[in-house]
N, CA, C and O atoms as a GROMACS GRO file, in nm:
protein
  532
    1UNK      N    1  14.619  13.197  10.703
    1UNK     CA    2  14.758  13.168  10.682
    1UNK      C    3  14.814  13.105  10.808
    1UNK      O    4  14.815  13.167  10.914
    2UNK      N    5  14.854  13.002  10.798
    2UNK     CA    6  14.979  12.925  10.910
    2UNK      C    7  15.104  12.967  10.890
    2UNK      O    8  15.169  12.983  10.787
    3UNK      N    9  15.136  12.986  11.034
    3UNK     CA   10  15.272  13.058  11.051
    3UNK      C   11  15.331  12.926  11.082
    3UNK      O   12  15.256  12.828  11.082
    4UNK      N   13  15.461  12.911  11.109
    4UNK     CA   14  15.538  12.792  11.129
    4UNK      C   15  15.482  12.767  11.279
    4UNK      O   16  15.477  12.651  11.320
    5UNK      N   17  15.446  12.853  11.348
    5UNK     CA   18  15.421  12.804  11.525
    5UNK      C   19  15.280  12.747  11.504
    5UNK      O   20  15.233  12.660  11.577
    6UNK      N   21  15.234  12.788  11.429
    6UNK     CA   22  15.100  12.701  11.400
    6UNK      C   23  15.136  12.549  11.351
    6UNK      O   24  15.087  12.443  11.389
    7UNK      N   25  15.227  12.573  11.263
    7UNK     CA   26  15.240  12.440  11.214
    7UNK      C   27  15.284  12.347  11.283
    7UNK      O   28  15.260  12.227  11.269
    8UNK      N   29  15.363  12.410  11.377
    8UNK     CA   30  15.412  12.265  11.512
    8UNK      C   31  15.294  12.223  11.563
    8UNK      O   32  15.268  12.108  11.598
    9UNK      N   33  15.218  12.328  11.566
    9UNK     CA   34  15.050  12.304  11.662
    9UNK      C   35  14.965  12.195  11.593
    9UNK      O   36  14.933  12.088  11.644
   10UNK      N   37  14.943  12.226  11.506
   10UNK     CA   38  14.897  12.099  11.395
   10UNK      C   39  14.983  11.996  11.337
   10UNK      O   40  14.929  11.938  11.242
   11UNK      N   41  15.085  11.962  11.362
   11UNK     CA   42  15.145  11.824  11.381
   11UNK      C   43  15.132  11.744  11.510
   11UNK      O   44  15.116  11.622  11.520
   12UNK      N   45  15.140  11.831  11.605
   12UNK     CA   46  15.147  11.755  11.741
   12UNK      C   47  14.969  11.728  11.752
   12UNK      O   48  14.931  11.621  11.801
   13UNK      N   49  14.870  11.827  11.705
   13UNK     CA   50  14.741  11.772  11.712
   13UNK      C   51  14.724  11.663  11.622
   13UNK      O   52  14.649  11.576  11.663
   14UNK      N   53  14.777  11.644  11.504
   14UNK     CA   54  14.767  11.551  11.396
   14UNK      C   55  14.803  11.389  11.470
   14UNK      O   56  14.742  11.282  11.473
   15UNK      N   57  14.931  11.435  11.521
   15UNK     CA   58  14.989  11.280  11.592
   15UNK      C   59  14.931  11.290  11.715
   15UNK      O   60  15.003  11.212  11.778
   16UNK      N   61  14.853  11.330  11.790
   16UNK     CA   62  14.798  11.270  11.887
   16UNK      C   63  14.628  11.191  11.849
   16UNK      O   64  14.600  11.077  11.884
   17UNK      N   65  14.545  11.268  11.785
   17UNK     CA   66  14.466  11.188  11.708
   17UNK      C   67  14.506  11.038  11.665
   17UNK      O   68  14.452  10.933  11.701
   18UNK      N   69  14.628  11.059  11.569
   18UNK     CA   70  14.634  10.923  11.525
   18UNK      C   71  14.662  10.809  11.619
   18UNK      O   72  14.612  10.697  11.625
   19UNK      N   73  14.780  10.882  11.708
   19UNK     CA   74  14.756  10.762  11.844
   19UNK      C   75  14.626  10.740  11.931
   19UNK      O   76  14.644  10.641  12.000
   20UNK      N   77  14.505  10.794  11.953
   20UNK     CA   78  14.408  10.768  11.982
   20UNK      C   79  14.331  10.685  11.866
   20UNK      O   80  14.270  10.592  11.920
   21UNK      N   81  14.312  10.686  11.723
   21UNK     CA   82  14.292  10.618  11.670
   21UNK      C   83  14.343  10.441  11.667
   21UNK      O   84  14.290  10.330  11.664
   22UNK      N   85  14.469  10.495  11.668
   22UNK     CA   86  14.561  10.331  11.698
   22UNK      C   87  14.533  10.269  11.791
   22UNK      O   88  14.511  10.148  11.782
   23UNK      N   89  14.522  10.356  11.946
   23UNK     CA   90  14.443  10.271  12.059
   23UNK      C   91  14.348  10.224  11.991
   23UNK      O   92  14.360  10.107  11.953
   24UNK      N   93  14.225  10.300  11.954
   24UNK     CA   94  14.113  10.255  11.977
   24UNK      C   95  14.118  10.147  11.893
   24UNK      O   96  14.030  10.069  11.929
   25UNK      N   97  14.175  10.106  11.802
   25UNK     CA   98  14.203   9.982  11.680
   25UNK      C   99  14.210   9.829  11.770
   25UNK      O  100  14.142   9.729  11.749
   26UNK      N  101  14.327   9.852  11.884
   26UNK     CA  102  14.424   9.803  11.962
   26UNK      C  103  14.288   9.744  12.025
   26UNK      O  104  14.283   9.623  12.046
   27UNK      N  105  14.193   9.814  12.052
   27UNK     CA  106  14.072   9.752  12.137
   27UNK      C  107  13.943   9.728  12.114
   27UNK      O  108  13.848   9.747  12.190
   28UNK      N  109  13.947   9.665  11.952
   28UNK     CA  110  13.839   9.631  11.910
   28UNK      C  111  13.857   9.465  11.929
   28UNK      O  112  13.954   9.393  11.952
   29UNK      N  113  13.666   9.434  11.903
   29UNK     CA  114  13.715   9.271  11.946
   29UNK      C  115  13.696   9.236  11.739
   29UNK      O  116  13.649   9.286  11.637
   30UNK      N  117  13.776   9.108  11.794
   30UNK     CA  118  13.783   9.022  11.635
   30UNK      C  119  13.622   9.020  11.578
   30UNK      O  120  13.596   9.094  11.482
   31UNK      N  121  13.578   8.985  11.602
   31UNK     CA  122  13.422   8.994  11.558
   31UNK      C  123  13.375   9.149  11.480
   31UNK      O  124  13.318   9.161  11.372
   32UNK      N  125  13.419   9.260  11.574
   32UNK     CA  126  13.362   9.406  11.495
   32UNK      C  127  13.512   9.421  11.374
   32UNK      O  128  13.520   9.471  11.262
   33UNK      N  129  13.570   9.381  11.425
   33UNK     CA  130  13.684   9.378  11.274
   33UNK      C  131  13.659   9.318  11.145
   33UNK      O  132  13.686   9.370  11.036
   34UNK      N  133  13.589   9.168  11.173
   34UNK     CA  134  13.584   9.125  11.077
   34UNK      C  135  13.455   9.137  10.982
   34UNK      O  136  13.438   9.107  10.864
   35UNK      N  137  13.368   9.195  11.083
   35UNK     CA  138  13.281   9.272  11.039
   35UNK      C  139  13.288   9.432  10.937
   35UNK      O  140  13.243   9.460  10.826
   36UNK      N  141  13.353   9.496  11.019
   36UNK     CA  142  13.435   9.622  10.938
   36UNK      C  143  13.467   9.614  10.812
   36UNK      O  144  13.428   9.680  10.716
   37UNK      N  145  13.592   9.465  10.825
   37UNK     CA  146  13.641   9.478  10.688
   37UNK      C  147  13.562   9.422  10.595
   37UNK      O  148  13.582   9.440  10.475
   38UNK      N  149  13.449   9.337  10.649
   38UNK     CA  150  13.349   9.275  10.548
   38UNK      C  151  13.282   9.385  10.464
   38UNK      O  152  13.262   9.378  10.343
   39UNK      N  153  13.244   9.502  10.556
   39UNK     CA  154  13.130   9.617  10.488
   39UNK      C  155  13.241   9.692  10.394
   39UNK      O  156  13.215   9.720  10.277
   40UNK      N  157  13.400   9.732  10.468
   40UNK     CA  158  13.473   9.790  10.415
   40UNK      C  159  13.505   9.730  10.212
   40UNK      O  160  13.482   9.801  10.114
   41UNK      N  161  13.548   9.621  10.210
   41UNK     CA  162  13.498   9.552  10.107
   41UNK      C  163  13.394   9.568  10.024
   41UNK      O  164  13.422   9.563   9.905
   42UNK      N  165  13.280   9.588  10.052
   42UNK     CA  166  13.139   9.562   9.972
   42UNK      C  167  13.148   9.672   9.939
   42UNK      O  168  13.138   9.694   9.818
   43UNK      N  169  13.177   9.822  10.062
   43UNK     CA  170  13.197   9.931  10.002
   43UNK      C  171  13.287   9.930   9.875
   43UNK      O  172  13.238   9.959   9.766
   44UNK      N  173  13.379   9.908   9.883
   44UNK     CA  174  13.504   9.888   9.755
   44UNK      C  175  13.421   9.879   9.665
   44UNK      O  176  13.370   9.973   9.604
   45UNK      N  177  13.397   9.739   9.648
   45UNK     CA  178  13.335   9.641   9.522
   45UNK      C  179  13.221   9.712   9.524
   45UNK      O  180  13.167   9.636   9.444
   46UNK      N  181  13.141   9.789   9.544
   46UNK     CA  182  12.996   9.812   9.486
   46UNK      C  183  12.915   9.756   9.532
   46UNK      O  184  12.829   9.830   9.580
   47UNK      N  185  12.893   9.623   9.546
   47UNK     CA  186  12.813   9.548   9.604
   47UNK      C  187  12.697   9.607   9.726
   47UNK      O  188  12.729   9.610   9.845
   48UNK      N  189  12.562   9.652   9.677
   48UNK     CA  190  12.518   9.655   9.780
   48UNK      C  191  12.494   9.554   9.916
   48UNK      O  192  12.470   9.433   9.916
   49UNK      N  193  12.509   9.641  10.026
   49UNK     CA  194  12.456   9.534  10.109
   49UNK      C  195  12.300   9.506  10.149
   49UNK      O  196  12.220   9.599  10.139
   50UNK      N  197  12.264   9.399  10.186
   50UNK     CA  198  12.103   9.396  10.174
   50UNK      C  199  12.069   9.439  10.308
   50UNK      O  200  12.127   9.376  10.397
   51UNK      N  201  11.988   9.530  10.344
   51UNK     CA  202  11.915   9.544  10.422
   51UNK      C  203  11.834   9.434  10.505
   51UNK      O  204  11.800   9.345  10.428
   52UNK      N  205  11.793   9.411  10.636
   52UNK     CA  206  11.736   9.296  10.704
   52UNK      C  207  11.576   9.346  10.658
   52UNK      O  208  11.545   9.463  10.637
   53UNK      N  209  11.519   9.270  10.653
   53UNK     CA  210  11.382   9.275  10.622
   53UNK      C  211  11.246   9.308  10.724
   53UNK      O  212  11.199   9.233  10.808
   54UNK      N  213  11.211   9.414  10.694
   54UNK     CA  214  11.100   9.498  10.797
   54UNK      C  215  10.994   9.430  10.804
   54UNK      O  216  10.952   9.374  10.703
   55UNK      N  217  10.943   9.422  10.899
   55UNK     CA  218  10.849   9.343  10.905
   55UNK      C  219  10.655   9.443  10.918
   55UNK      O  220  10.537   9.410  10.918
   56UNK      N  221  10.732   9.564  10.927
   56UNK     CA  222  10.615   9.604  10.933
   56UNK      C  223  10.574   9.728  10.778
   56UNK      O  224  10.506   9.829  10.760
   57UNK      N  225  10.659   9.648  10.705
   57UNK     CA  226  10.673   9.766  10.579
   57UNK      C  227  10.548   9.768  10.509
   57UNK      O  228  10.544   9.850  10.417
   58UNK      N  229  10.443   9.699  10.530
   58UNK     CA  230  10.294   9.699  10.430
   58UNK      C  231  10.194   9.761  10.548
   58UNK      O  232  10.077   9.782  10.515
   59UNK      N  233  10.235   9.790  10.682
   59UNK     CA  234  10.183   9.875  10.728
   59UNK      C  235  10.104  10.010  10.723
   59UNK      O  236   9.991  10.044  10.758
   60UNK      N  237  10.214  10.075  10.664
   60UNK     CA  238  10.141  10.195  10.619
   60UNK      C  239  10.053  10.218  10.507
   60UNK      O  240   9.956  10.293  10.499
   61UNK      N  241  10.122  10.113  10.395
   61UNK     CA  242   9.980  10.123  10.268
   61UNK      C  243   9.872  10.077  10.306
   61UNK      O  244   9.773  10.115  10.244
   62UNK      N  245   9.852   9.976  10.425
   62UNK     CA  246   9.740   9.877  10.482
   62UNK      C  247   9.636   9.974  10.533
   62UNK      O  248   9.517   9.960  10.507
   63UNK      N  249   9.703  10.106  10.633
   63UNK     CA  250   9.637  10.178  10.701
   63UNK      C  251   9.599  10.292  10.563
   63UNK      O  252   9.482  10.321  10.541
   64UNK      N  253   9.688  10.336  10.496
   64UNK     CA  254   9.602  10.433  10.444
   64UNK      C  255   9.499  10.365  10.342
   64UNK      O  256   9.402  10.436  10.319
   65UNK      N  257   9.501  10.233  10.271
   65UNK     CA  258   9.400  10.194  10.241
   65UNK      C  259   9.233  10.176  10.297
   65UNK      O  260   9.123  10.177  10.243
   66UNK      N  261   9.289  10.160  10.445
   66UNK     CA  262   9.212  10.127  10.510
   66UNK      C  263   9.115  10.295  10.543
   66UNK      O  264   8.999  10.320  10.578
   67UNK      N  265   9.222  10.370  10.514
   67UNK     CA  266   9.091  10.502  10.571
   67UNK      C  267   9.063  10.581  10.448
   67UNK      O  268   9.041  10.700  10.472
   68UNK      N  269   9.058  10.550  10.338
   68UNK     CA  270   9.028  10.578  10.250
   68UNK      C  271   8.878  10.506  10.210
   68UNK      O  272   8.777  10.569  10.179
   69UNK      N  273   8.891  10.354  10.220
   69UNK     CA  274   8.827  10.283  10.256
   69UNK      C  275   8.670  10.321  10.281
   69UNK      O  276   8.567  10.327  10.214
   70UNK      N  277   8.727  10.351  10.478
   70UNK     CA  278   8.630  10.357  10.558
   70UNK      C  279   8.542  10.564  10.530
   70UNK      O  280   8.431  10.605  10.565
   71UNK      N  281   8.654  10.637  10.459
   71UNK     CA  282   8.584  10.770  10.407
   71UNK      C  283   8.480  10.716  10.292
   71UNK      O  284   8.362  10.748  10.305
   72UNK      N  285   8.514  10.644  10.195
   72UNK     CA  286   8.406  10.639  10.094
   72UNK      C  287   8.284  10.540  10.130
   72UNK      O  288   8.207  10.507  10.040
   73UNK      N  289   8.270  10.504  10.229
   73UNK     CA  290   8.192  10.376  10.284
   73UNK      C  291   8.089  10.526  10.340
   73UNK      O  292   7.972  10.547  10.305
   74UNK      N  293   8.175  10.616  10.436
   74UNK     CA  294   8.122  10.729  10.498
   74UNK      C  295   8.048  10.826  10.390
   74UNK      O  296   7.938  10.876  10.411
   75UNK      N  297   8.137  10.848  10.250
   75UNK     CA  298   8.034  10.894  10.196
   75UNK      C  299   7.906  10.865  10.144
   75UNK      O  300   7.794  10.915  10.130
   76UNK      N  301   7.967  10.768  10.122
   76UNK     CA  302   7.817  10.670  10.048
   76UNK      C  303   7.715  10.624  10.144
   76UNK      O  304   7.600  10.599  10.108
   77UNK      N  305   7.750  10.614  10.246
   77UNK     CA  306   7.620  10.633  10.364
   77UNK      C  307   7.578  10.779  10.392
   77UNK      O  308   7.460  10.803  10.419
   78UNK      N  309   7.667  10.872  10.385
   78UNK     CA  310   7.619  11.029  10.411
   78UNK      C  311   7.515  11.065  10.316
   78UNK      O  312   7.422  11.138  10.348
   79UNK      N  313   7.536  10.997  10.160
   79UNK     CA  314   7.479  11.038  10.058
   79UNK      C  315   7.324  11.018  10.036
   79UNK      O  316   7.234  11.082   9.981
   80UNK      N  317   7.331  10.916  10.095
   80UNK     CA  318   7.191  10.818  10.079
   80UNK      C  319   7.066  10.895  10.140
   80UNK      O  320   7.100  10.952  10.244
   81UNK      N  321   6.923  10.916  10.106
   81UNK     CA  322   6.843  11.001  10.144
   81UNK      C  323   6.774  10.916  10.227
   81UNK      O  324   6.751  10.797  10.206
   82UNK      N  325   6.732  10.996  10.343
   82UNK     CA  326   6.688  10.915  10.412
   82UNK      C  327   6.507  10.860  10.423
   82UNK      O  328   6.416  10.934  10.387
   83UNK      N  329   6.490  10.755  10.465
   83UNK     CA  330   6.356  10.730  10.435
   83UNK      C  331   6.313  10.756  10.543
   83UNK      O  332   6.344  10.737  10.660
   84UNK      N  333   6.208  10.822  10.469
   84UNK     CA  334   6.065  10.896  10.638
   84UNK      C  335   5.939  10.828  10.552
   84UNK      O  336   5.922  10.780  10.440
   85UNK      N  337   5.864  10.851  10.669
   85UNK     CA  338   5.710  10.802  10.618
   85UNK      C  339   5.643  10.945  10.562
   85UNK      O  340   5.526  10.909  10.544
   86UNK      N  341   5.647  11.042  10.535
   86UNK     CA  342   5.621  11.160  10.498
   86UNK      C  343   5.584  11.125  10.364
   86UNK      O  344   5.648  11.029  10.319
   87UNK      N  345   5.498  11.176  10.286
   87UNK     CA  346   5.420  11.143  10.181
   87UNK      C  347   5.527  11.273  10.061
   87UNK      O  348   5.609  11.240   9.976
   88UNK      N  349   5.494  11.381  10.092
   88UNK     CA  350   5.512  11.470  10.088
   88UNK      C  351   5.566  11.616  10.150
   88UNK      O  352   5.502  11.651  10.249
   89UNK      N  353   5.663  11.696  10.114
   89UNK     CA  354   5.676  11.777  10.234
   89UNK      C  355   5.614  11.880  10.208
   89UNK      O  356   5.562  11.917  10.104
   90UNK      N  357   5.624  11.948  10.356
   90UNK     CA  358   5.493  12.020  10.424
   90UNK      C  359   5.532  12.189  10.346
   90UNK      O  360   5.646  12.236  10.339
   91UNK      N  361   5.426  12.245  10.303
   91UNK     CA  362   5.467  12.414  10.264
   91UNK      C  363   5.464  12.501  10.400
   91UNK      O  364   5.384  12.479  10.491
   92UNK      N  365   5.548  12.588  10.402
   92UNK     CA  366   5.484  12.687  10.497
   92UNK      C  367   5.446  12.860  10.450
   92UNK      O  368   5.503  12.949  10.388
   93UNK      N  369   5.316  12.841  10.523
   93UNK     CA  370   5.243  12.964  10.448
   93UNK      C  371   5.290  13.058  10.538
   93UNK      O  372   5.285  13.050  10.660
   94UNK      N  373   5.355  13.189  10.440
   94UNK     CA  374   5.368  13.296  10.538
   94UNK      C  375   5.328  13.433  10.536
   94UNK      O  376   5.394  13.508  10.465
   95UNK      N  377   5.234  13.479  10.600
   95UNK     CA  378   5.149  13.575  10.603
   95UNK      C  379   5.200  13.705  10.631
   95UNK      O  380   5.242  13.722  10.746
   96UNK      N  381   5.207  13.836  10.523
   96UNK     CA  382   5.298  13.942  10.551
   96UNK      C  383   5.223  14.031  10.648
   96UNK      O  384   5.101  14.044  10.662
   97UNK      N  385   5.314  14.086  10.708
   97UNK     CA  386   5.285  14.204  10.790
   97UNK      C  387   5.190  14.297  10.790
   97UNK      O  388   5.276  14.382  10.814
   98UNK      N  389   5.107  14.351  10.787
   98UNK     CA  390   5.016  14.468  10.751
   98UNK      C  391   5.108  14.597  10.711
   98UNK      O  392   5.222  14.609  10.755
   99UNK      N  393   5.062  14.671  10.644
   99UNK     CA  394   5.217  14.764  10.540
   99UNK      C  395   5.182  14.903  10.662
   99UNK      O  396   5.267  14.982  10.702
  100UNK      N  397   5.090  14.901  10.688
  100UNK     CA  398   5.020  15.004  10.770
  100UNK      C  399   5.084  15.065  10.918
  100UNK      O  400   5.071  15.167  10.986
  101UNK      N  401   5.153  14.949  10.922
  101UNK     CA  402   5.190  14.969  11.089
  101UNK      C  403   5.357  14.972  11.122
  101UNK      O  404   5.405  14.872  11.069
  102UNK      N  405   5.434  15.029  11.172
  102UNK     CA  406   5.573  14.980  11.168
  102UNK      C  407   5.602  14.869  11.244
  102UNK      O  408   5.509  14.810  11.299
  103UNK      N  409   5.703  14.836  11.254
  103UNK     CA  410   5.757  14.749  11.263
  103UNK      C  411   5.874  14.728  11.358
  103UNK      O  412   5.973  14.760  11.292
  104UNK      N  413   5.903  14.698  11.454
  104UNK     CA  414   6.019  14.728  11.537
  104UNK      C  415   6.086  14.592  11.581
  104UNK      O  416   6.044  14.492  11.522
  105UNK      N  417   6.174  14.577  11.668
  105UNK     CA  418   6.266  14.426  11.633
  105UNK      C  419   6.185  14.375  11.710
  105UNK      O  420   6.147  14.262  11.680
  106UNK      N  421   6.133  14.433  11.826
  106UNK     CA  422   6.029  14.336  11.924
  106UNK      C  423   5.908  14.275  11.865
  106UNK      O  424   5.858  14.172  11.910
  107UNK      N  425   5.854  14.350  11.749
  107UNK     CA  426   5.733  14.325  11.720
  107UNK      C  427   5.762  14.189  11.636
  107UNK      O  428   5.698  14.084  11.648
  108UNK      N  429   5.888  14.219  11.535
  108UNK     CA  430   5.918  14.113  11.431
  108UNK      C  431   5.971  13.993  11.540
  108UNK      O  432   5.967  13.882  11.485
  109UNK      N  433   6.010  13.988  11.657
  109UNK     CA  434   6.061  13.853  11.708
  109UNK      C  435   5.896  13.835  11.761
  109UNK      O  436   5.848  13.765  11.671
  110UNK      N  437   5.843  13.849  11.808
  110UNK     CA  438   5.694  13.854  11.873
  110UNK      C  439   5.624  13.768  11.700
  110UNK      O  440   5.560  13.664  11.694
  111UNK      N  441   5.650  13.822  11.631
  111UNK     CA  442   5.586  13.737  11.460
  111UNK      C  443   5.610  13.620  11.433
  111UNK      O  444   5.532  13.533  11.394
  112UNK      N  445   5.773  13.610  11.464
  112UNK     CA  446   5.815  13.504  11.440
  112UNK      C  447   5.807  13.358  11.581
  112UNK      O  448   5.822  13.237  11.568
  113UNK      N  449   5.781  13.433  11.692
  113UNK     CA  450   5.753  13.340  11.790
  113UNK      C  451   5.578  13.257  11.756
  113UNK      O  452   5.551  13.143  11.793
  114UNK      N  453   5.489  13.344  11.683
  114UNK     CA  454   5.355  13.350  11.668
  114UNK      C  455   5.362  13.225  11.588
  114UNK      O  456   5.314  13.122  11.635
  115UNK      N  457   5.414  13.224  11.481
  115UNK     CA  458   5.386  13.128  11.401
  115UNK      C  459   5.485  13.054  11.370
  115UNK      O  460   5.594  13.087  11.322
  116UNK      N  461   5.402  12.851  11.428
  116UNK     CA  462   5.437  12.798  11.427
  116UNK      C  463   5.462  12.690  11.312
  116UNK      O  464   5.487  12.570  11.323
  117UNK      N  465   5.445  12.784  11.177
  117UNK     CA  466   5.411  12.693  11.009
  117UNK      C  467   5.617  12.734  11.007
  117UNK      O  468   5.683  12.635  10.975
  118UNK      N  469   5.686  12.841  11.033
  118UNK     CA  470   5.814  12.815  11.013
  118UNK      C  471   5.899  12.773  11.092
  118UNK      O  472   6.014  12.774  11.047
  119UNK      N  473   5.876  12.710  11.269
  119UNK     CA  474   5.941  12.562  11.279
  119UNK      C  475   5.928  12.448  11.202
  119UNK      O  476   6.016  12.363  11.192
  120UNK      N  477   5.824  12.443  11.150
  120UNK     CA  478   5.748  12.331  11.051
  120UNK      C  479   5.809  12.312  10.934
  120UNK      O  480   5.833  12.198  10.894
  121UNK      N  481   5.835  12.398  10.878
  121UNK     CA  482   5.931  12.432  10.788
  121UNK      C  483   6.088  12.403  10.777
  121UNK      O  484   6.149  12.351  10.683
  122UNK      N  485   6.135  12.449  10.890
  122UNK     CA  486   6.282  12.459  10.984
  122UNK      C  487   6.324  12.265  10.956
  122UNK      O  488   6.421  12.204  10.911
  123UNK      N  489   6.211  12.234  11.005
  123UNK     CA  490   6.201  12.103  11.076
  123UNK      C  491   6.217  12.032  10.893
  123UNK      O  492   6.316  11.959  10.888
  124UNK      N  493   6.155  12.039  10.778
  124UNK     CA  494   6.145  11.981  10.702
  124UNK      C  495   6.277  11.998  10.574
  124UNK      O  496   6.347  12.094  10.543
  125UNK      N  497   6.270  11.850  10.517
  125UNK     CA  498   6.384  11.846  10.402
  125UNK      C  499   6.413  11.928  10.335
  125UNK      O  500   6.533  11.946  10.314
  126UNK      N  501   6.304  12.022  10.266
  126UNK     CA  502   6.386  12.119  10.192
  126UNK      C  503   6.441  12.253  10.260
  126UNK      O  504   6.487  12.343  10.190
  127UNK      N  505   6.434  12.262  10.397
  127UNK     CA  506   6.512  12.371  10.475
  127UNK      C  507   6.650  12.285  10.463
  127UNK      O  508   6.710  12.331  10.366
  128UNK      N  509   6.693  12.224  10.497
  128UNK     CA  510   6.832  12.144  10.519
  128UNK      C  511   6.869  12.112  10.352
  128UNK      O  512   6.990  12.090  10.339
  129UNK      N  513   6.800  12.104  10.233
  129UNK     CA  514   6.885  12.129  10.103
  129UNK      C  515   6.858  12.239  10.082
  129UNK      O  516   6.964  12.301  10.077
  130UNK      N  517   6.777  12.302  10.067
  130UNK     CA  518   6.826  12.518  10.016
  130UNK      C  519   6.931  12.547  10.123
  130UNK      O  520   7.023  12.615  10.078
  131UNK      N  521   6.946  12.506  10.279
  131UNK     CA  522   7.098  12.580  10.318
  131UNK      C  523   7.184  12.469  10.282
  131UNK      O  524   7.273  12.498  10.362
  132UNK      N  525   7.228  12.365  10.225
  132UNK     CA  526   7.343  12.339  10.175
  132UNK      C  527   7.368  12.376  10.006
  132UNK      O  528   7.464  12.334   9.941
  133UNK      N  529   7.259  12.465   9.955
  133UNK     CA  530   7.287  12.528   9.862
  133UNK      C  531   7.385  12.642   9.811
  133UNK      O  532   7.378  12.682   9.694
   0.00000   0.00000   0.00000
């Protein structure tokens, strides 16, 4: 609620605004005026105004074409199997433990250092497709 002492307060703020407005009118140059009232106008009438023309607006479809592009180029080279001179790939035979004896973690890393048929293995194509299975 405004009391009347308020209301003097907000007239005298009201008219000092507007005289700062009026200056600032007082010191525009002819050029931003006639500019003003040009947009002020178009606003009226509807008329859009046209935008200046970007020059870099096919930019961004250019680039994301472009890495879309260069991903399926990537897959289709990822996909491709590669050629070795390998006839065939290699089995590896693996010989169980004797059931007789236990077994302790030293003995089983000591097994697996022994035989060298499961680097051989490690090393060949179908280790690298059963783990992307």
């Amino acid at each position: 609620m405004t009391t009347p002492r308020d209301q003097g307060t907000d007239d005298r703020f009201d008219a000092s605004i507007r005289a700062a407005h009026a200056d600032a009118l007082d010191h525009l140059s002819p050029r931003t005026r006639a500019q003003l009232q040009q947009r002020r106008r178009a606003a009226l009438a509807g008329t859009p105004t046209r935008a200046p023309a970007n020059p870099f607006r096919f930019v961004l479809p250019l680039a994301a074409a472009f890495a879309v592009g260069a991903v399926a180029i990537g897959v289709g080279l990822r996909s491709q199997p590669e050629t070795t001179n390998a006839t065939a790939p290699r089995v590896a035979s693996v010989t169980p433990a004797p059931a007789a004896t236990t077994t302790t973690d030293d003995t089983a890393y000591a097994t697996l250092e022994e035989n060298p048929d499961l680097y051989l293995w490690l090393a060949s194509e179908d280790a690298a497709t059963l783990a992307m299975e």
